[in-house]
Structures are given as C-alpha cells and as structure tokens.
Biotite code that builds the C-alpha atoms (Angstrom):
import biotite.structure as struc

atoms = struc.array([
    struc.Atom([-0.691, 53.776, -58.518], chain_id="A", res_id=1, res_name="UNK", atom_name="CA", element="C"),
    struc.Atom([-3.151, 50.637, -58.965], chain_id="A", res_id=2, res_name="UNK", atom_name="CA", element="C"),
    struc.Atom([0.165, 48.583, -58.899], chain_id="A", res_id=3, res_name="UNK", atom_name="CA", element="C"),
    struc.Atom([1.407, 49.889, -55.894], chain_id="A", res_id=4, res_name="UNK", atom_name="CA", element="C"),
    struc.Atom([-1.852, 49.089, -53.815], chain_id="A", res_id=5, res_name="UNK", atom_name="CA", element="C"),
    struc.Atom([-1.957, 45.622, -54.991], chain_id="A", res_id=6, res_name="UNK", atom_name="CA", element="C"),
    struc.Atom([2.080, 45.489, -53.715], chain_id="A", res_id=7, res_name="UNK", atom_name="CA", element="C"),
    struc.Atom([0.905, 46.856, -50.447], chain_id="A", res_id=8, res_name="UNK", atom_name="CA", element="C"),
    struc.Atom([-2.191, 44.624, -50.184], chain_id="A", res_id=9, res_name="UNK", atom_name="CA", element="C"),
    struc.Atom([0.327, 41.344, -51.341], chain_id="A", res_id=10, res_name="UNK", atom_name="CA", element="C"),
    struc.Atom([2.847, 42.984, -48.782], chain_id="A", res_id=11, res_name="UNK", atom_name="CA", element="C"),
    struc.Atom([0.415, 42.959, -45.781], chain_id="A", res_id=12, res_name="UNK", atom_name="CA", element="C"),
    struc.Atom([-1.254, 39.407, -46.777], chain_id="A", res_id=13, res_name="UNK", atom_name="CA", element="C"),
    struc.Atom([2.508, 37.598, -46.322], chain_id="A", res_id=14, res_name="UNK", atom_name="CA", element="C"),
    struc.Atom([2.848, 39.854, -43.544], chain_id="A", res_id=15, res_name="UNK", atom_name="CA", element="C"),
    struc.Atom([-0.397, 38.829, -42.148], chain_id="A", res_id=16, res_name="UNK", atom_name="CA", element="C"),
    struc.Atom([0.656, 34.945, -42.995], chain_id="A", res_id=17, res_name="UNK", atom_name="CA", element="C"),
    struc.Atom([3.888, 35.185, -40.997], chain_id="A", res_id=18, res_name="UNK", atom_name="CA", element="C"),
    struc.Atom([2.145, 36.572, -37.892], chain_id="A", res_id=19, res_name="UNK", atom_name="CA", element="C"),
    struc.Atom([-0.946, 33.664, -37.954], chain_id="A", res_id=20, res_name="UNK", atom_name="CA", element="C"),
    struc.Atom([2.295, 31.245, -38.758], chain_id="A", res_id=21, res_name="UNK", atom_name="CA", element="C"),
    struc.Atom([4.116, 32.371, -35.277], chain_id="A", res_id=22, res_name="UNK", atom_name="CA", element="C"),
    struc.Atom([0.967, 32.701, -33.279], chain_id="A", res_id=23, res_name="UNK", atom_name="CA", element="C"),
    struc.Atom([0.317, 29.225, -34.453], chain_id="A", res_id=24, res_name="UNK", atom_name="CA", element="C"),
    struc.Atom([3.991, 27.408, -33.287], chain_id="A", res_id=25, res_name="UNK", atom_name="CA", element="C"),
    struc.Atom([3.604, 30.056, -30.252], chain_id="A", res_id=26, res_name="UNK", atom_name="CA", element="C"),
    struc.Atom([0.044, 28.327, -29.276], chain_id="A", res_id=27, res_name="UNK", atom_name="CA", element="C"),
    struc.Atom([1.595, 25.008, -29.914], chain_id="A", res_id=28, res_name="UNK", atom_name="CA", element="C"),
    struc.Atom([4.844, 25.869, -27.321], chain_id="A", res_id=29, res_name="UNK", atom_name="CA", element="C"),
    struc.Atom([2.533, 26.899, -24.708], chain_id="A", res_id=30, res_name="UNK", atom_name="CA", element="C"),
    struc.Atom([0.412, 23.826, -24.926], chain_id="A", res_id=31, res_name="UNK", atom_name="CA", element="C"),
    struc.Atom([3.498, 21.486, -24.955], chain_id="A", res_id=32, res_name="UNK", atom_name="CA", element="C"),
    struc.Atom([4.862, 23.399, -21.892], chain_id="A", res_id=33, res_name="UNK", atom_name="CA", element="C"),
    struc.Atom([2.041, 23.321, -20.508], chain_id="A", res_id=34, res_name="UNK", atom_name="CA", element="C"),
    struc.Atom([1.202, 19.789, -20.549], chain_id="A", res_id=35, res_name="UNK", atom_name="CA", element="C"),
    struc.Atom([4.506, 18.788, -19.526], chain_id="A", res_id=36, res_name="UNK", atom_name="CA", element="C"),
    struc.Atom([4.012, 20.986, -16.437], chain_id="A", res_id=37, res_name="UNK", atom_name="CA", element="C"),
    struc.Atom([0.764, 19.756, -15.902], chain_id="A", res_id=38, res_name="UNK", atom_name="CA", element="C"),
    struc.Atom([1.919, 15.841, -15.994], chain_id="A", res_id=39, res_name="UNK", atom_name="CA", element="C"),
    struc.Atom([4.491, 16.638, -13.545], chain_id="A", res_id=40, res_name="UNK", atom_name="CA", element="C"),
    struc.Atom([1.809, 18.173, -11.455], chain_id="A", res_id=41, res_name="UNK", atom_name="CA", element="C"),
    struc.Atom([-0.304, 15.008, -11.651], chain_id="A", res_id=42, res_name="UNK", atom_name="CA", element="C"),
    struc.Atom([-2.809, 16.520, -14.163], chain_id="A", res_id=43, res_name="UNK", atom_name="CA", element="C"),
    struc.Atom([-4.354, 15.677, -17.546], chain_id="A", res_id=44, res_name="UNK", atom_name="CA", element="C"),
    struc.Atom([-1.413, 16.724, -20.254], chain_id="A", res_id=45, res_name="UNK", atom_name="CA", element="C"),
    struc.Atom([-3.904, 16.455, -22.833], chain_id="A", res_id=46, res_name="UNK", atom_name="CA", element="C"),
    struc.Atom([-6.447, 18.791, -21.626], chain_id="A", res_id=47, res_name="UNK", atom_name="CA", element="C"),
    struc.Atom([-4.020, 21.286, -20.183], chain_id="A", res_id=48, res_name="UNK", atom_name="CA", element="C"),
    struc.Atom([-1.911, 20.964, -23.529], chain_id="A", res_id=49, res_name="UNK", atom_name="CA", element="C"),
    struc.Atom([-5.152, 22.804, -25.147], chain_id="A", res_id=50, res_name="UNK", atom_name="CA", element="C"),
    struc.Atom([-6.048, 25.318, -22.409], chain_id="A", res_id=51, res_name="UNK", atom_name="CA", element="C"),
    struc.Atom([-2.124, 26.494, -22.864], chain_id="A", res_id=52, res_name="UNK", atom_name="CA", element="C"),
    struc.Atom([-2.853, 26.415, -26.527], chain_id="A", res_id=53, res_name="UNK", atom_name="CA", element="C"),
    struc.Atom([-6.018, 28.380, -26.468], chain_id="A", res_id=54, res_name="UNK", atom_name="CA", element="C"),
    struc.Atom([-5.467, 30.629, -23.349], chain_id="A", res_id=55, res_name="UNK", atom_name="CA", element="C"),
    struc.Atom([-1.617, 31.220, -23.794], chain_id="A", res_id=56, res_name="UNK", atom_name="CA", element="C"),
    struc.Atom([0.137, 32.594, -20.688], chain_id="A", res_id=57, res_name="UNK", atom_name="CA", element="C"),
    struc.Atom([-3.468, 32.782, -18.890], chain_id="A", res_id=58, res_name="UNK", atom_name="CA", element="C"),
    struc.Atom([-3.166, 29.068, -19.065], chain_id="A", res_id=59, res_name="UNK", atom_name="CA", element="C"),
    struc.Atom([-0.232, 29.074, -18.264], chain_id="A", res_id=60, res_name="UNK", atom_name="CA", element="C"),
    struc.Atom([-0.590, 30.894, -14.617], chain_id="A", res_id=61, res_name="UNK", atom_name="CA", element="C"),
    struc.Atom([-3.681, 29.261, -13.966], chain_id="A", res_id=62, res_name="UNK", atom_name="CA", element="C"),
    struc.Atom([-1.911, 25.871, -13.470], chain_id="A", res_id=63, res_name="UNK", atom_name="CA", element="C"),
    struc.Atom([0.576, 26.981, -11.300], chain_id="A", res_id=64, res_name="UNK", atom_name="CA", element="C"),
    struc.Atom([-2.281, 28.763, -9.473], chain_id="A", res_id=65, res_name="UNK", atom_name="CA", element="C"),
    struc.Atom([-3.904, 25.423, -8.802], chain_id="A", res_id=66, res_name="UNK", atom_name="CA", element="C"),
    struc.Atom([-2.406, 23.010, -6.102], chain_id="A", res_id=67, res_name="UNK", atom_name="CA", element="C"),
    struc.Atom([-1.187, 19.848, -7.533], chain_id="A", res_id=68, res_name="UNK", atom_name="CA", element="C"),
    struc.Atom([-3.339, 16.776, -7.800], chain_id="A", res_id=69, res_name="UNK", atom_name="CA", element="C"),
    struc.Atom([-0.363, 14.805, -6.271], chain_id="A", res_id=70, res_name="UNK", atom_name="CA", element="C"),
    struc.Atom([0.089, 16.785, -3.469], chain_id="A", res_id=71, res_name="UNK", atom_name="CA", element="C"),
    struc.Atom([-3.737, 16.890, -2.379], chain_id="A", res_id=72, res_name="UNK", atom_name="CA", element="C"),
    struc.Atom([-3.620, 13.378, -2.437], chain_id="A", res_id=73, res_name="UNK", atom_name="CA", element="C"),
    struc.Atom([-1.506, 12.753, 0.200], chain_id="A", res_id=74, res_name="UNK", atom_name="CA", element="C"),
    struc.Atom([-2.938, 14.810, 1.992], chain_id="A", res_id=75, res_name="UNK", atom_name="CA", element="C"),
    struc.Atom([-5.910, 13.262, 1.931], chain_id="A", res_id=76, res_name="UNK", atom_name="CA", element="C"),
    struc.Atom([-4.687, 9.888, 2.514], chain_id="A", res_id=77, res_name="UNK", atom_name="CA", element="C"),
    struc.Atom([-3.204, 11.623, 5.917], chain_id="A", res_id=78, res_name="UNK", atom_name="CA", element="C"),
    struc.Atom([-6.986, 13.189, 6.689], chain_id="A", res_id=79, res_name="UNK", atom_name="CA", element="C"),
    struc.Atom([-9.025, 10.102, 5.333], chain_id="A", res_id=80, res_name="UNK", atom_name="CA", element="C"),
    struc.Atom([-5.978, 7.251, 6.783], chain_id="A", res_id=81, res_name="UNK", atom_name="CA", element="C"),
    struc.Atom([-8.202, 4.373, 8.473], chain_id="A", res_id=82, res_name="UNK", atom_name="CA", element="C"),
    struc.Atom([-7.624, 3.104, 11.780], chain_id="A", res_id=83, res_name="UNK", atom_name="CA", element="C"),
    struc.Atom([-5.623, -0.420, 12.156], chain_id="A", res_id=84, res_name="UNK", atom_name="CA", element="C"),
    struc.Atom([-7.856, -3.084, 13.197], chain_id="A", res_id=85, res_name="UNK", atom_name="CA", element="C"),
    struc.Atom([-6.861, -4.180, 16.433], chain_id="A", res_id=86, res_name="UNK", atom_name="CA", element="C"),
    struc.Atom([-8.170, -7.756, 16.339], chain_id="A", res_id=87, res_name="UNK", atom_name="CA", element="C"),
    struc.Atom([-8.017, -9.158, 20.006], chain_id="A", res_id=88, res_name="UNK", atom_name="CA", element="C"),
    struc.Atom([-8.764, -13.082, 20.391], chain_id="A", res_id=89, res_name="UNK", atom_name="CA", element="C"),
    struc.Atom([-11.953, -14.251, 22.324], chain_id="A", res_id=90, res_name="UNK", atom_name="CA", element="C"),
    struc.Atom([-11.398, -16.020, 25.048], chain_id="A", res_id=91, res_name="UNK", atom_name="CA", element="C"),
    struc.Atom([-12.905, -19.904, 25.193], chain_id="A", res_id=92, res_name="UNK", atom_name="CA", element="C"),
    struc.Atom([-16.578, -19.816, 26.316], chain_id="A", res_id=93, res_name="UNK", atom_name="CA", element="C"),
    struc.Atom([-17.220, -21.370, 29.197], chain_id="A", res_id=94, res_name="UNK", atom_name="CA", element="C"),
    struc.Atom([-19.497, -25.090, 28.543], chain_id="A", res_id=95, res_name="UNK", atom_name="CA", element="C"),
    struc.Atom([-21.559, -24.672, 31.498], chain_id="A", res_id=96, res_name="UNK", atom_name="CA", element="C"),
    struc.Atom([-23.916, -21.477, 32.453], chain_id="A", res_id=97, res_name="UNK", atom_name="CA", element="C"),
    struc.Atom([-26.470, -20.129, 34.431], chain_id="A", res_id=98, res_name="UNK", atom_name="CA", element="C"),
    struc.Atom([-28.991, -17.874, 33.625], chain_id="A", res_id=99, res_name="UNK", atom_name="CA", element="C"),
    struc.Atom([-31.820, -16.398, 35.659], chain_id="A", res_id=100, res_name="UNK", atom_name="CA", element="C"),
    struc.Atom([-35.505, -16.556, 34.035], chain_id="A", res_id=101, res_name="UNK", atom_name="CA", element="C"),
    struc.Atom([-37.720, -13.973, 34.606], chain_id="A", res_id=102, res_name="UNK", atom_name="CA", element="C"),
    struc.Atom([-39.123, -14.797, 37.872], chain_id="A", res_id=103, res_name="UNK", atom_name="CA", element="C"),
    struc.Atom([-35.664, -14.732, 38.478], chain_id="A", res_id=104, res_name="UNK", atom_name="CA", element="C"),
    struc.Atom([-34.966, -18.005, 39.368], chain_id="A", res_id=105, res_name="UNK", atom_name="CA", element="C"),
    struc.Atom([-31.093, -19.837, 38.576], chain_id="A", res_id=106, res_name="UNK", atom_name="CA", element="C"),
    struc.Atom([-31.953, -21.977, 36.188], chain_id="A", res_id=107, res_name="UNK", atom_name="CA", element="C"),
    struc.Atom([-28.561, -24.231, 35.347], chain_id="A", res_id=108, res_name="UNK", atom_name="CA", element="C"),
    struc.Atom([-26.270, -26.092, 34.947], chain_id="A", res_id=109, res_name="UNK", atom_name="CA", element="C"),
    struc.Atom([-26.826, -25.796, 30.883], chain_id="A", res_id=110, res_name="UNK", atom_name="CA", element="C"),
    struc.Atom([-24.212, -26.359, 27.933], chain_id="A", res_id=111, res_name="UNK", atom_name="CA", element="C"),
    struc.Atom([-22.982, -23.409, 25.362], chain_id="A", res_id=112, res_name="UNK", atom_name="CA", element="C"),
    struc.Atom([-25.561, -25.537, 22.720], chain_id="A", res_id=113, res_name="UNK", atom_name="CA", element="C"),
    struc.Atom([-28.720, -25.357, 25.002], chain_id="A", res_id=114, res_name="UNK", atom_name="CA", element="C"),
    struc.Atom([-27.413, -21.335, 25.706], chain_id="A", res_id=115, res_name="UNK", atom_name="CA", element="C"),
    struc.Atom([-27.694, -21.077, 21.504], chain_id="A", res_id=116, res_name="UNK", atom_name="CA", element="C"),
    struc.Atom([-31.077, -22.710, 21.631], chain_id="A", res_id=117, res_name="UNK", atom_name="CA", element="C"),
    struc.Atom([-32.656, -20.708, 24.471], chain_id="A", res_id=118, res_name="UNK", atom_name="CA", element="C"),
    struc.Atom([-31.015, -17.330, 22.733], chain_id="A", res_id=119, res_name="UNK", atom_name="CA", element="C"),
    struc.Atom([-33.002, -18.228, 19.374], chain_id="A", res_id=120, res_name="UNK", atom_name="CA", element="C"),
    struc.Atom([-35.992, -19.359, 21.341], chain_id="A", res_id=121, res_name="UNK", atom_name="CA", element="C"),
    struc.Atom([-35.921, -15.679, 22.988], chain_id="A", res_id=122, res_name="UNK", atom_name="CA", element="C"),
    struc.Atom([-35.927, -17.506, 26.217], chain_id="A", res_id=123, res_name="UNK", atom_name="CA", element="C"),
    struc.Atom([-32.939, -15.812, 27.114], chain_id="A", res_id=124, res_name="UNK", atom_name="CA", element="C"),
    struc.Atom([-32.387, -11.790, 25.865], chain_id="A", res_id=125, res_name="UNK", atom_name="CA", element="C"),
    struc.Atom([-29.573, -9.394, 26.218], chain_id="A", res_id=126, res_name="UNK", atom_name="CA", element="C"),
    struc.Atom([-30.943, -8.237, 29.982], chain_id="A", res_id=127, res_name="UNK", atom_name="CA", element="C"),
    struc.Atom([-30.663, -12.185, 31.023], chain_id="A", res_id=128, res_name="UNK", atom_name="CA", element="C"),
    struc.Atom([-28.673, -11.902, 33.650], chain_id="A", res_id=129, res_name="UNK", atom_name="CA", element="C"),
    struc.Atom([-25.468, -15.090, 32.930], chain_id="A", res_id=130, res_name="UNK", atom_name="CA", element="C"),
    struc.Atom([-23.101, -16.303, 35.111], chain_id="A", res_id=131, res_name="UNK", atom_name="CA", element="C"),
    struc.Atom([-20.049, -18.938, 34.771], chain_id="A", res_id=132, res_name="UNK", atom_name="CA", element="C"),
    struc.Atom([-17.640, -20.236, 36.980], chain_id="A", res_id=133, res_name="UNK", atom_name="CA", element="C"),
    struc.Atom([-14.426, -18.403, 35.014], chain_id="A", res_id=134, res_name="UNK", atom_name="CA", element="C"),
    struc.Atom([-16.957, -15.080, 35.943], chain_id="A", res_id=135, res_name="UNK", atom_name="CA", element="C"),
    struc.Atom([-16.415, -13.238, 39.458], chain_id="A", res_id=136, res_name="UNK", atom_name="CA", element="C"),
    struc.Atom([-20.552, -12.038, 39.350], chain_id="A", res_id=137, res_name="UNK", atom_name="CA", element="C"),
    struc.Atom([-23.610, -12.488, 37.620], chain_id="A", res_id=138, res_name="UNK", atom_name="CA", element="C"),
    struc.Atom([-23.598, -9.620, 34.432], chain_id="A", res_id=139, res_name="UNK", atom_name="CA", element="C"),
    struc.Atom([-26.365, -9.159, 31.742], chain_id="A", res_id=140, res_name="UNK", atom_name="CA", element="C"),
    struc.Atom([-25.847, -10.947, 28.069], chain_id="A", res_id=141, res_name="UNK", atom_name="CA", element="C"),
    struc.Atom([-25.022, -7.891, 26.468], chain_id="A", res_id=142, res_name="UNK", atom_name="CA", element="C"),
    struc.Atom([-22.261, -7.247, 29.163], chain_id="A", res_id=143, res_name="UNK", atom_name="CA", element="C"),
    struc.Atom([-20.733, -10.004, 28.121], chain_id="A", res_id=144, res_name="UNK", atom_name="CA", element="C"),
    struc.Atom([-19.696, -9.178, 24.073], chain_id="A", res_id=145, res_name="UNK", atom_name="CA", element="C"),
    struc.Atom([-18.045, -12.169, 23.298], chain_id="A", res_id=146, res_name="UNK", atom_name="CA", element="C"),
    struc.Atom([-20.822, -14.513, 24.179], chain_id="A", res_id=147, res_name="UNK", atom_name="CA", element="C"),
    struc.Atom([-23.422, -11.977, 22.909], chain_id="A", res_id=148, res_name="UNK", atom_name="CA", element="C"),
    struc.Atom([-21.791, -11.734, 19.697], chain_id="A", res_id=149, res_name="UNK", atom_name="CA", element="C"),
    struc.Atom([-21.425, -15.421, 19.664], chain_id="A", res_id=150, res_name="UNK", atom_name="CA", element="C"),
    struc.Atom([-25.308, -16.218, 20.484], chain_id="A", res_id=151, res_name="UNK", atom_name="CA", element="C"),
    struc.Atom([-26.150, -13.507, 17.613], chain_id="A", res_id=152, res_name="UNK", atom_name="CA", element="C"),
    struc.Atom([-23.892, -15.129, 15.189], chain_id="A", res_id=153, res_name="UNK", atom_name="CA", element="C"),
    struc.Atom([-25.182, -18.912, 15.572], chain_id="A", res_id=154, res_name="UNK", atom_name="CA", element="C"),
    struc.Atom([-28.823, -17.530, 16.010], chain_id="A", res_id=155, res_name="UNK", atom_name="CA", element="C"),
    struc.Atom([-27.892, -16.012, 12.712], chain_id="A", res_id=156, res_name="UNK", atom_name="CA", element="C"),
    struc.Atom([-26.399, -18.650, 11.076], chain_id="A", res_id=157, res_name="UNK", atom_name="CA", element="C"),
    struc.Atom([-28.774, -21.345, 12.241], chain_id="A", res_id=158, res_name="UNK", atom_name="CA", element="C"),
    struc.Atom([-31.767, -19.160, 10.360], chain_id="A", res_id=159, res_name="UNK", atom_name="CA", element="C"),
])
C-alpha cells in the first residue's frame, strides 16, 4: 500500500510538472502576442511583453482597452498645430520726421539717426506724437509699430 502512495505522489509531481511546464510557454505566448500588439499600437513591447506574461488575458484586454499612443499623437499635433508665421515686410522708414515735444511744439526736420538718439535719450516716448511726409496725420510712436519696434531694437542694441 506504501508503494502505491509513493506511485500516486510520483504520478501527481509529473503531473504537477506538465501543468507549471504549459502555464510557463502559455505566459510566454501571451507576452509575445502581446508585445507584438503593443508595438503595432505604438507602445513599449518590452514592458507589455511582461504584463501579458504576468497578467495573461487581463493583459491582454487591457491594451486593447487603452487608445493607441500613435493615434493620440496625431491628434494632438491637430489640437497643439502652431500657427504659420505670416512674416509681412516693413516698409522703408521715412529719413526725415517730426515730432512734437511736450509743450507741444513741431520740432523737425530730424533724420531716422537723431529719431534713435532722442528715443534712447527718452526725449521722445511711445505717446510722442510723429509725423512724416509718406503719413496722411500726425499718430503716436506706438501707433506706428514698425518704427516703434525699430527705435526699441537700436535703443536695444546700442546698450
């Protein structure tokens, strides 16, 4: 009877052998399909290849449950897109100006360089009221972006 337990025992351990030996090549299918199904949805292989390995079928599911990495990211290149730079030339400054102080007196004729000078002196400020002959009316500095931007830029560089 001793020898028929031990068979038993023997029996169950190669039976217990084969089952760890098919759950092991099962794990190892699951983790292969699911890294190939996870590369094709622009995710890690390597990391999904264990979560189908450890997880199975739950794995599994919870890939295709997830949107793919490839697909989100065209979508956000849609949502995040950046506008086109719509680069318009200036137009040439005008060499001789007018300005009025502020007791509001013309003061003028004066040359773009003297403009520069004044603008870094402060003698002249983005509520100076300017005026040109290619200009219809007198308009405040920071009316007038392209000279304003110009005056900052020199004032800028010139520091």
């Amino acid at each position: 009877m001793y020898s028929i337990a031990i068979l038993n025992d023997q029996h169950k351990f190669e039976f217990m052998q084969q089952d760890v030996f098919l759950a092991f090549v099962l794990a190892l299918l699951i983790g292969s399909l699911n890294a190939y199904l996870a590369k094709n949805r622009g995710r890690s292989p390597v990391i999904w290849f264990f979560i189908g390995a450890f997880f199975g079928l739950l794995g599994l599911i919870a890939l295709f449950l997830l949107p793919s990495f490839q697909q989100d990211a065209s979508a956000q290149e849609k949502e995040i897109s950046t506008p086109e730079l719509i680069i318009k030339p200036l137009p040439p400054l005008a060499n001789s100006w007018y300005y009025l102080d502020a007791q509001h007196t013309q003061v003028g004729p004066i040359s773009l360089l003297d403009l520069e000078r004044f603008y870094k002196e402060r003698a002249i400020k983005a509520s100076t009221y300017l005026w040109c002959a290619e200009m219809p009316e007198w308009k405040k500095l920071q009316s007038i972006a392209t000279l304003e931007s110009h005056l900052v830029y020199r004032a800028k560089g010139s520091e």
